[in-house]
N, C-alpha and C positions, 0 to 999 in steps of 0.2 A: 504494500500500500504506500502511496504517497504520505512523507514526514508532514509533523504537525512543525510549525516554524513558531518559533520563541524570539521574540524582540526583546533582547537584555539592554541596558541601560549605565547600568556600572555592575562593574563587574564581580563586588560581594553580594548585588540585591538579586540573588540567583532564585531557580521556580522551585529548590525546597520538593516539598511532598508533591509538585505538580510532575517535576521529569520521577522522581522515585516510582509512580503512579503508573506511566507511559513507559518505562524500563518494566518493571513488574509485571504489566500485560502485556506485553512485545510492542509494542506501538514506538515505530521510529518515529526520532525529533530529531531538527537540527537547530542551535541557536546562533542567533544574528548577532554579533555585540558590537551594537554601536560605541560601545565603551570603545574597543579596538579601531576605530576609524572605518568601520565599516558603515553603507550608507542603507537608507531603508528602501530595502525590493518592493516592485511595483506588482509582479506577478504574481499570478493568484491561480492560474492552471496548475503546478508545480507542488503542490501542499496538498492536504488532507485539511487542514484547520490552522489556525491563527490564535498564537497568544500573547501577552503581553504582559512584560515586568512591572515592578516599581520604580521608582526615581527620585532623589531629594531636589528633583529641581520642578517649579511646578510650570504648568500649561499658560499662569498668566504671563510669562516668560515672551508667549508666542514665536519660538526658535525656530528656523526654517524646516529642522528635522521633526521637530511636532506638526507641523502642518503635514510632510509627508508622510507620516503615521498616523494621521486623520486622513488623509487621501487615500491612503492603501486601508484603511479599515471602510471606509464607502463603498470602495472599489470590490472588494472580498463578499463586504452583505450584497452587494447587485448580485454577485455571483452563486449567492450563495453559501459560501461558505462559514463555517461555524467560529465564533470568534471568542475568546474568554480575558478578561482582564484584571488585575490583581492590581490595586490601589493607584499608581498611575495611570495604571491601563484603565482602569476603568472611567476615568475622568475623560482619558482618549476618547474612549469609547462615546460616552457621553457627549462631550464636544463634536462628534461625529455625527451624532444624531439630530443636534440642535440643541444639547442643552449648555448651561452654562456652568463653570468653573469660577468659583469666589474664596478667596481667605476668609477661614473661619475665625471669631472674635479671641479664639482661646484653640491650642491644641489637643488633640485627644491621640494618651499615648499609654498603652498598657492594656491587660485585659480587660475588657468590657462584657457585660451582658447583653444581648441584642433580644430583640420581641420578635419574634417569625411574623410576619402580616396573615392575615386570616383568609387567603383567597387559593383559590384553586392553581392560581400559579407560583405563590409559595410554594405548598405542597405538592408541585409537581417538582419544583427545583432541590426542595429541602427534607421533602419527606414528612416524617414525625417528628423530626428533631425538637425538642421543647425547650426555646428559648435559652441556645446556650452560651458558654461565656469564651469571644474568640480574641485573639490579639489585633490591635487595632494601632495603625501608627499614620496617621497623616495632617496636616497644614489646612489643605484646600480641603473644598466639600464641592459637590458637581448637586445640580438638577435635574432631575428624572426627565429627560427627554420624553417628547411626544410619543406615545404607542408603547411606553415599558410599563413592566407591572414591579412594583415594589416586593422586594423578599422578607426583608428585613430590616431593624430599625435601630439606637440607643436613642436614651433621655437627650442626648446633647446633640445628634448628629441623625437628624430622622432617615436621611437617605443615603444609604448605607449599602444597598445593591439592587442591583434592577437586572430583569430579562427582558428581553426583544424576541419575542415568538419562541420557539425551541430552541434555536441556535446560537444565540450571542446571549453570553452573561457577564457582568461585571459587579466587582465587589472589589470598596475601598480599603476593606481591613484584609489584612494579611494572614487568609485561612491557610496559604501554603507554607508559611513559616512551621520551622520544624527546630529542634533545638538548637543543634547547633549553628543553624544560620542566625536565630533567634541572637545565641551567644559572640556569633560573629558582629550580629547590628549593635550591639551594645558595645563592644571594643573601637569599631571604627567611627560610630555614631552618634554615642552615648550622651555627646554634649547635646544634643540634641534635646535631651532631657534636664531641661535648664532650671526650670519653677514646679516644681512638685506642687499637684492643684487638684481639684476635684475628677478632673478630668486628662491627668497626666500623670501616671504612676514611679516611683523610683526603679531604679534598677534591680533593687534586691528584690522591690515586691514580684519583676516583672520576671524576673528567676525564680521565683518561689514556684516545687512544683510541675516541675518543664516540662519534663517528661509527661510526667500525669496529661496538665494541663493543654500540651498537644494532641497530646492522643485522645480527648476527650473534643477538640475542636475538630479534628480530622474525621470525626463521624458526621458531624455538618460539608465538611470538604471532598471527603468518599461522595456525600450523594449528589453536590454539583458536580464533580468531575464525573460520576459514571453518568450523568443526565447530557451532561455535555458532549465525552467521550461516544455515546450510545447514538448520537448522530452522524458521526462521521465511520463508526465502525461495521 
């Protein structure tokens, strides 16, 4: 089968339990790293699906290379093809659709508990999951673009992930974090974590657990990825 293409970004903010996921069930990938000077491919005959990293730089940025990774994500839904995005990506995603990308008044950084929405397309994205608590680290907050249906929500951040029909999903928080990438953001990025606040966890707390605490958000991340995975397979 044709790879699923991964657009990296920098090159510790890797797909975690997303390639672990695609190794495990033989599903070839290959990743793009624009970290490495590589530019963003236009084609979309060539793939199976489309995914998309995180990033500490954000979209209000408007950099030439985000534009063309809003043009190749247009280009892929004309075509059809299935698209997934993980905290940058999914703002991509969003701005692709029409919606908008704003800095939020306060950062939200650490685990979180999310509300599933009550509608027939949560539950086709999320299953039964009930309301669990996933790792969450970003700046900006995107708009549910025209025609998505809301997944999931917090107190601070109501829009949180959306689908576009069966194929394309996007979620801000970082369900493919896995420990040691986890362990990796915190070395390279940690300053990042500057005001410890209601909605910005310390380091320790955000180690507290790890193991546990993945593997308990990775039951919410199994049943997007096999829902995503399930259309292109």
């Amino acid at each position: 089968m044709k790879p699923v293409r991964i657009i990296r970004h920098q090159d510790w903010i890797e797909a975690g339990h997303l390639t672990n996921t695609l190794e495990r069930r033989g599903i070839p990938y290959e990743v793009v790293a624009l970290d490495e000077g590589r530019t963003v491919p236009q084609e979309t005959g060539d793939v199976s699906a489309l995914a998309f990293l995180g990033c500490t730089h954000s979209l209000t940025e408007d950099a030439d290379w985000m534009r063309d990774e809003i043009a190749l994500i247009r280009k892929a839904a004309d075509a059809g093809l299935p698209i997934l995005g993980h905290c940058f990506g999914s703002q991509l995603i969003s701005a692709a659709f029409g919606g908008e990308i704003v800095p939020m008044s306060q950062k939200e950084i650490g685990w979180h508990r999310v509300k599933i929405a009550d509608s027939e397309a949560a539950r086709s994205w999320c299953g039964d999951t009930e309301d669990p608590e996933i790792l969450i680290w970003h700046h900006d907050a995107f708009t549910l673009p025209e025609g998505a249906d809301p997944l999931y929500s917090t107190d601070f951040c109501p829009d949180q992930a959306f689908a576009i029909g069966d194929r394309i999903v996007g979620t801000v928080a970082h369900v493919e974090a896995t420990p040691q990438l986890l362990k990796t953001w915190l070395q390279v990025y940690g300053d990042d974590i500057d005001q410890i606040s209601e909605t910005v966890q310390s380091a320790d707390d955000i180690r507290a657990d790890l193991e546990g605490r993945c593997a308990r958000m990775h039951v919410l991340t199994d049943r997007l990825y096999d829902k995503w995975i399930g259309t292109f397979m």
